[in-house]
C-alpha positions as CSV (number, residue, x, y, z in Angstrom):
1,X,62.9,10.7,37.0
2,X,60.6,10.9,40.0
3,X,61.5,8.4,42.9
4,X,59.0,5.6,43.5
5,X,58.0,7.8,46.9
6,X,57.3,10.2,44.7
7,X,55.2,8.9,42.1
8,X,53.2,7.2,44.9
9,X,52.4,10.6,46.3
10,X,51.4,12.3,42.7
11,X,48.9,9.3,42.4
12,X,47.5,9.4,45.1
13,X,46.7,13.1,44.9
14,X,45.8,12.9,41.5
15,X,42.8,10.1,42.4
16,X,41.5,12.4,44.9
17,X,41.2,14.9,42.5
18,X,39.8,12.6,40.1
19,X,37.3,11.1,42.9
20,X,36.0,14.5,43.6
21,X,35.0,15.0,39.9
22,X,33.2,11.8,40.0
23,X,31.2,12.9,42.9
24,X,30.8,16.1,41.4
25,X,29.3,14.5,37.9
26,X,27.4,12.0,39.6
27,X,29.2,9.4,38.7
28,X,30.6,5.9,39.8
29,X,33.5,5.5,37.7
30,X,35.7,6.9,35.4
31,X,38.0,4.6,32.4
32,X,40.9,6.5,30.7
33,X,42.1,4.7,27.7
34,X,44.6,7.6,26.1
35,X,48.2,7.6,26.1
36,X,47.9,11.1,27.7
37,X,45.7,10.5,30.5
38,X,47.5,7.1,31.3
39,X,50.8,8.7,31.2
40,X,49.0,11.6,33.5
41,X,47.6,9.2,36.4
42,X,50.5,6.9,36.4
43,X,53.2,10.0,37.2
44,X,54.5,8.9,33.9
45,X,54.5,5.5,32.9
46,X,54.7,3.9,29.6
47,X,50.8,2.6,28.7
48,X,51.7,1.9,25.2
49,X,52.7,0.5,22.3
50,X,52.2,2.2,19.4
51,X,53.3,5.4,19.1
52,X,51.3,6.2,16.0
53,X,47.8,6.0,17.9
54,X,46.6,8.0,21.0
55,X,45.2,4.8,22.8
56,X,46.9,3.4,25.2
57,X,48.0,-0.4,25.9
58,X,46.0,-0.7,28.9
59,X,42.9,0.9,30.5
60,X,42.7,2.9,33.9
61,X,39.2,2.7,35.7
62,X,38.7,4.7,38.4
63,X,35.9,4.3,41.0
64,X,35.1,5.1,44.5
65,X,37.7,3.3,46.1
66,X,39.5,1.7,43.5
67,X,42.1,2.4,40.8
68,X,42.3,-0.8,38.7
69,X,44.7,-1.2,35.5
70,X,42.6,-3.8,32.9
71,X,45.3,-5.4,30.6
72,X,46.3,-8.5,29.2
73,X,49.2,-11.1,29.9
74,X,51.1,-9.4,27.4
75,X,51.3,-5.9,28.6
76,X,51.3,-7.1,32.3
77,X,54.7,-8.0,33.3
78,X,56.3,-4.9,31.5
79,X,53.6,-2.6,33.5
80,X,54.3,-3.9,36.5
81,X,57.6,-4.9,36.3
82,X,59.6,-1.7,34.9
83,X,56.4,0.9,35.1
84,X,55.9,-0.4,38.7
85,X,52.2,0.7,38.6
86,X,51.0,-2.1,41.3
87,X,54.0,0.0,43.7
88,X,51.8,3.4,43.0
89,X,48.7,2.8,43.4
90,X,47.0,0.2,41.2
91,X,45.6,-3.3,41.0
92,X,45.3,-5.2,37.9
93,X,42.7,-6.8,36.2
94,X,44.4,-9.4,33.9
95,X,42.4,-11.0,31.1
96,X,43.1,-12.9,28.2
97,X,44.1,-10.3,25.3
98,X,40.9,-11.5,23.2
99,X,38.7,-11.1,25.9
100,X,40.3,-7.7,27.6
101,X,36.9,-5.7,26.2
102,X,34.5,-8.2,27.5
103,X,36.4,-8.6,31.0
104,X,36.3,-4.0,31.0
105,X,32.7,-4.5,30.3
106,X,32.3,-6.7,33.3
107,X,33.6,-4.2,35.6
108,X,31.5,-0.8,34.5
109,X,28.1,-3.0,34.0
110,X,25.5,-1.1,35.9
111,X,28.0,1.7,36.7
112,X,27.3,5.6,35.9
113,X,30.7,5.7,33.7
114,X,33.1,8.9,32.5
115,X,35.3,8.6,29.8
116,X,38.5,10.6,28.6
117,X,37.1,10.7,24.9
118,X,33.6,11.0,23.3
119,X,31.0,8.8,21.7
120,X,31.1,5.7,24.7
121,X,29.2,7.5,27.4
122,X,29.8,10.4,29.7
123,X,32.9,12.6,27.8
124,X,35.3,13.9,30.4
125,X,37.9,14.7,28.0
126,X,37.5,18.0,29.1
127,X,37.4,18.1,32.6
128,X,40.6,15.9,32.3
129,X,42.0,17.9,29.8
130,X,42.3,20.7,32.4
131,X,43.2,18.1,35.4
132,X,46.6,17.1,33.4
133,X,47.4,20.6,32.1
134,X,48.4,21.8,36.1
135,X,50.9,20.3,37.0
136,X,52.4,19.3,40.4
137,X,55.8,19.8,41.9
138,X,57.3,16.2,40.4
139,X,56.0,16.8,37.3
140,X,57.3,20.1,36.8
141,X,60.6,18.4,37.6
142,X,60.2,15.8,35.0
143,X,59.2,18.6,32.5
144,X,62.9,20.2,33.1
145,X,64.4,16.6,32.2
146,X,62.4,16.0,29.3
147,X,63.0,19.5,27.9
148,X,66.9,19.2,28.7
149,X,66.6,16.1,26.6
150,X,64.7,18.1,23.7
151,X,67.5,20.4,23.5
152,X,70.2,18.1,23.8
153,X,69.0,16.1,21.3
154,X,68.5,18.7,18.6
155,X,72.0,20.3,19.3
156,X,73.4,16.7,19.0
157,X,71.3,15.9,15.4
158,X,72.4,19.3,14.2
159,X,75.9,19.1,14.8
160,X,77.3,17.2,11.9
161,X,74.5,18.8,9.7
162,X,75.9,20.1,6.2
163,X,74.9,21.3,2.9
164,X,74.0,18.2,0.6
165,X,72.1,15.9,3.2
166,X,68.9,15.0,2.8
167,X,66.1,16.4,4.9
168,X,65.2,12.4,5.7
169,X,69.0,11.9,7.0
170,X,68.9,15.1,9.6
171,X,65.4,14.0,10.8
172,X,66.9,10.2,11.4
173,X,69.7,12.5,13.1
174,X,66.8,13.4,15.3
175,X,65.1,10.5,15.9
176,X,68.5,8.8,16.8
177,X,69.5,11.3,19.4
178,X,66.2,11.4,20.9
179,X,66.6,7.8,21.4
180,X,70.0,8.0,22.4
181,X,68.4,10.1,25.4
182,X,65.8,7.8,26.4
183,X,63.0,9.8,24.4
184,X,60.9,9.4,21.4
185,X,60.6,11.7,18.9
186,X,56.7,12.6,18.3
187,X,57.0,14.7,16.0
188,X,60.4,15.2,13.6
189,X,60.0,18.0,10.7
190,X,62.4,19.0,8.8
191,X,62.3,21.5,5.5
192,X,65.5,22.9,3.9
193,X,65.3,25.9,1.1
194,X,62.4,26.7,-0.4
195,X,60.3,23.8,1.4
196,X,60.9,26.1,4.5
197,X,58.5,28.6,3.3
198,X,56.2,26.3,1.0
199,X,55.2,23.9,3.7
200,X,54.8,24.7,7.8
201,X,54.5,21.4,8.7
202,X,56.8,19.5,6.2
203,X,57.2,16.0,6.3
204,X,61.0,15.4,5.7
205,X,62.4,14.5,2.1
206,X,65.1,13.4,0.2
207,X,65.2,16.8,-1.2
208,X,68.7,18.0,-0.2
209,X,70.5,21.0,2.0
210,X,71.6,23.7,-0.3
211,X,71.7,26.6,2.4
212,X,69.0,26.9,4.7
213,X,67.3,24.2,7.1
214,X,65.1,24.1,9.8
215,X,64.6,21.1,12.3
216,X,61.6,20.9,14.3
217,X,61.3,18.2,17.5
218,X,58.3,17.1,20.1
219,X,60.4,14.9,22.2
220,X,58.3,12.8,24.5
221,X,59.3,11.0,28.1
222,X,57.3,10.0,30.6
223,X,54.4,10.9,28.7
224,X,55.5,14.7,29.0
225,X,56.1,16.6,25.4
226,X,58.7,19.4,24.5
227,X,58.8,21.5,21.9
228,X,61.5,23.1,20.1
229,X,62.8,24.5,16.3
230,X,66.1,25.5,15.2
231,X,67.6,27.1,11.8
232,X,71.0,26.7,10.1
233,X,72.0,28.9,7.4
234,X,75.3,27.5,5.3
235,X,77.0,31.1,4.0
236,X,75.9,34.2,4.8
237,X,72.8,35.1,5.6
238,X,70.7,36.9,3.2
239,X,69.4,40.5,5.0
240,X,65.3,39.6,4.3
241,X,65.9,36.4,5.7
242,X,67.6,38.3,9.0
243,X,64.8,41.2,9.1
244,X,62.1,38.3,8.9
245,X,63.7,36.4,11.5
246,X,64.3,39.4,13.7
247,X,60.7,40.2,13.2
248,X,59.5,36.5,14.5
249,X,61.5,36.4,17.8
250,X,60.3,39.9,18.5
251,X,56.8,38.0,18.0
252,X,57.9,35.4,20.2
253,X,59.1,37.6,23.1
254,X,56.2,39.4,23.5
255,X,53.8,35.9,23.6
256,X,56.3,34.7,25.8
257,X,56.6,37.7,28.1
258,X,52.7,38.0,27.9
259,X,52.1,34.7,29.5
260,X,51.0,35.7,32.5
261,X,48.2,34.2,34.8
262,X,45.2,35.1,34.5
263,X,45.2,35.9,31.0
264,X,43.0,33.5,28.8
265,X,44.2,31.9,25.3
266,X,42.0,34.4,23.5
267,X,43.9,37.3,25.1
268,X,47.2,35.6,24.1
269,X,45.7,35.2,20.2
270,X,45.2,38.9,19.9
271,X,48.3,39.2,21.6
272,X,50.1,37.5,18.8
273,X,47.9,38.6,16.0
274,X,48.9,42.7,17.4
275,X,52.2,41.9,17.5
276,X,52.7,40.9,13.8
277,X,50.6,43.6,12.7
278,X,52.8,45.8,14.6
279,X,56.1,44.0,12.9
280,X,54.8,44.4,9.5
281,X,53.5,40.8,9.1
282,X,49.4,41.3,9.6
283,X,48.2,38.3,7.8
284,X,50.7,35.8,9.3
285,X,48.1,35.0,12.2
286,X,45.9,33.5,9.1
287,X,48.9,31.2,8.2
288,X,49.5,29.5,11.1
289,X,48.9,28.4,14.7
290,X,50.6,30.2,17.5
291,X,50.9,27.0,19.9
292,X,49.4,27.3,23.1
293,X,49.5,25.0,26.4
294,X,51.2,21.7,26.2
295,X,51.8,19.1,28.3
296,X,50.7,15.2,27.9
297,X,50.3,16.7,24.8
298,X,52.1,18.6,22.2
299,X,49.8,21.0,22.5
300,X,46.9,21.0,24.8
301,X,44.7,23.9,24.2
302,X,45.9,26.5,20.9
303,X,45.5,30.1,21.1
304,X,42.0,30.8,19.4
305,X,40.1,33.7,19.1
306,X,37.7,34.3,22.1
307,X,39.1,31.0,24.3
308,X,38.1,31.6,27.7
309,X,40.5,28.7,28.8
310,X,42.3,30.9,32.0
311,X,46.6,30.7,32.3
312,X,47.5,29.4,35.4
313,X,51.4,29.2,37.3
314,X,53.0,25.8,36.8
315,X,51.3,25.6,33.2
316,X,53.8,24.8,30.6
317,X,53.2,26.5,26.8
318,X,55.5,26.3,23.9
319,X,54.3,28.5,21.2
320,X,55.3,29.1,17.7
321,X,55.1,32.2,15.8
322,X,56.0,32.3,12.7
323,X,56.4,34.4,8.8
324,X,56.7,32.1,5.8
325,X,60.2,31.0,5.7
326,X,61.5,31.9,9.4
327,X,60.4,30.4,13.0
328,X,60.5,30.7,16.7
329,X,59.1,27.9,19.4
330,X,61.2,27.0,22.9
331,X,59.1,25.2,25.8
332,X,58.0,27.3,28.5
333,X,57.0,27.0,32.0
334,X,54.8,30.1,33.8
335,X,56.8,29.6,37.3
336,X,56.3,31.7,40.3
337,X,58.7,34.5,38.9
338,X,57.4,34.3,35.3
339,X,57.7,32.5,32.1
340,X,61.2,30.7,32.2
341,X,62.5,28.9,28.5
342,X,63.1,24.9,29.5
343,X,64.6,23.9,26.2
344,X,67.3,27.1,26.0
345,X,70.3,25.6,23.8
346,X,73.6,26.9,25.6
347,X,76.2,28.4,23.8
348,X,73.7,28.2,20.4
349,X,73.6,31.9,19.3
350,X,70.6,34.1,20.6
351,X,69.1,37.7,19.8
352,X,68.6,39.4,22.6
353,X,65.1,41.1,22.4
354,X,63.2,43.7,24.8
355,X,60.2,44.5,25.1
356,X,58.6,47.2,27.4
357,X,62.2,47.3,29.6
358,X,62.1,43.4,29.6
359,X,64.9,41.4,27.8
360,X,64.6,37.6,26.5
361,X,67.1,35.8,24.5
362,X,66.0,34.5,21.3
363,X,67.4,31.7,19.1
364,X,69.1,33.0,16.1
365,X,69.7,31.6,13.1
366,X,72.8,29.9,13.1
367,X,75.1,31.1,10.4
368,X,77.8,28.1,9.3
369,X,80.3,28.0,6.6
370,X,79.8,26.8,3.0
């Protein structure tokens, strides 16, 4: 975690940036009610509750020469107390929780207002979009941490994993370790079998282990998201199942390697959709999305045809290629030398795959006993 010095120093850098899009939309203030953008401005604090909405417990506005918080008695103490956002930067606005809409209202009357989402008045979510997805020194930092954490906790929930569980008990394996490390899983899939190829994004089951499973985790701290999946194969491991597999990490080093500034998400789309046509797989960019930047976000902007949307260093991406059955995702930073894999699992077995002289380890399969 950043120190309190620290944080201080990323907020106030990020309201100058945010103070020079004001001036440059004409506008007097800007209010940022998503867990995202909170997370963003606050160098990682926790505005929110609940986990299964994107709007946050509190609201940000930011004019001029102010950076207020607008919350409630109830979400007060914890904000300033553990979150320490008074320390950073921020002065709160406290209302009564029934009248924490009326008292925001008060504040922006007969202001020119941005906002980080559409239909309420000028949208930003854009602009703000790209702000968040360039990240500064600290949070690089935290986005190590958080992706340490990501791997630690799926090599922890996969441990004990054998054939018979239920998909439901190995994603509460997941959401315990995640836990365990101070994180929240945001997203916990889990398919074993046949569901692997049926579904992409499959919602765990009781349906149980035979031989095959794969676990798939977005674990989120300090409002910063990794990405990661991992197989397990119980006996051995059938050869069309090894060649697909093969085939999907050689898809996944060339996006990876090919991650390079300057290159926009359309280039990286055709990117992947050549390299499956080159592995034998053509239709599987129809079947699926390839990831794309992440961030605040699982995943900020996907890989689309024709995206002009440019790759810049200290972005972070964690993409996902994938043939029915078989799949490859790690988080990535672009660093000064290059992409670099944050959520590497040591000692979990790799392939090691090159492509034009250049040599990434791959997550393999990992073959257990019956």
């Amino acid at each position: 975690m950043s120190t309190l010095a620290e944080r201080r120093a990323e907020v106030a850098a990020k309201l100058t940036r945010l103070r020079a899009l004001l001036a440059a939309r004409g506008l007097d203030a800007v209010a940022l009610d998503m867990i995202a953008n909170a997370a963003w401005l606050t160098a990682g604090g926790s505005v929110y509750v609940n986990e299964a909405t994107d709007k946050a417990s509190a609201t940000l506005v930011v004019t001029r020469d102010r950076a207020l918080v607008v919350t409630d008695p109830i979400e007060h103490p914890r904000l300033a107390d553990e979150d320490q956002l008074g320390e950073i930067g921020f002065t709160f606005v406290i209302a009564p929780w029934y009248a924490r809409e009326a008292e925001l209202a008060t504040l922006l009357a007969n202001l020119a207002v941005g906002y980080d989402s559409a239909g309420k008045g000028v949208d930003l979510s854009a602009e703000l979009l790209d702000l968040r997805t360039h990240l500064v020194p600290t949070e690089v930092a935290r986005f190590r941490e958080v992706s340490r954490l990501a791997a630690s906790a799926m090599l922890a929930a996969l441990a004990d994993v054998r054939p018979g569980m239920t998909e439901d008990q190995v994603a509460g394996r997941l959401a315990a370790a995640s836990r365990d490390l101070g994180g929240s899983a945001v997203v916990n899939l889990v398919a074993a079998d046949a569901r692997i190829a049926r579904y992409r994004h499959p919602l765990p089951t009781t349906n149980p282990i035979q031989h095959y499973v794969m676990a798939v985790l977005c674990l989120r701290k300090y409002g910063l998201v990794a990405s990661l999946t991992r197989l397990l194969h119980f006996g051995p491991l059938p050869s069309d199942l090894h060649a697909r597999a093969l085939a999907v990490a050689g898809v996944d080093t060339q996006i990876i390697l090919g991650t390079q500034p300057g290159r926009t998400m359309g280039d990286m789309f055709d990117l992947a959709r050549d390299a499956y046509a080159a592995a034998g797989y053509p239709d599987a960019i129809e079947q699926h999305h390839q990831g794309g930047s992440a961030g605040y976000q699982s995943r900020e902007v996907l890989a689309r045809p024709g995206d002009p949307t440019l790759i810049a260093p200290n972005q972070v991406f964690a993409w996902n290629p994938s043939v029915r059955g078989v799949k490859s995702e790690d988080t990535i930073l672009l660093g000064a030398n290059g992409p670099e894999i944050l959520t590497a699992i040591p000692d979990w077995p790799t392939w090691e795959i090159t492509v034009d002289g250049q040599t990434l380890a791959r997550p393999a399969i990992k073959e257990l006993p019956l």
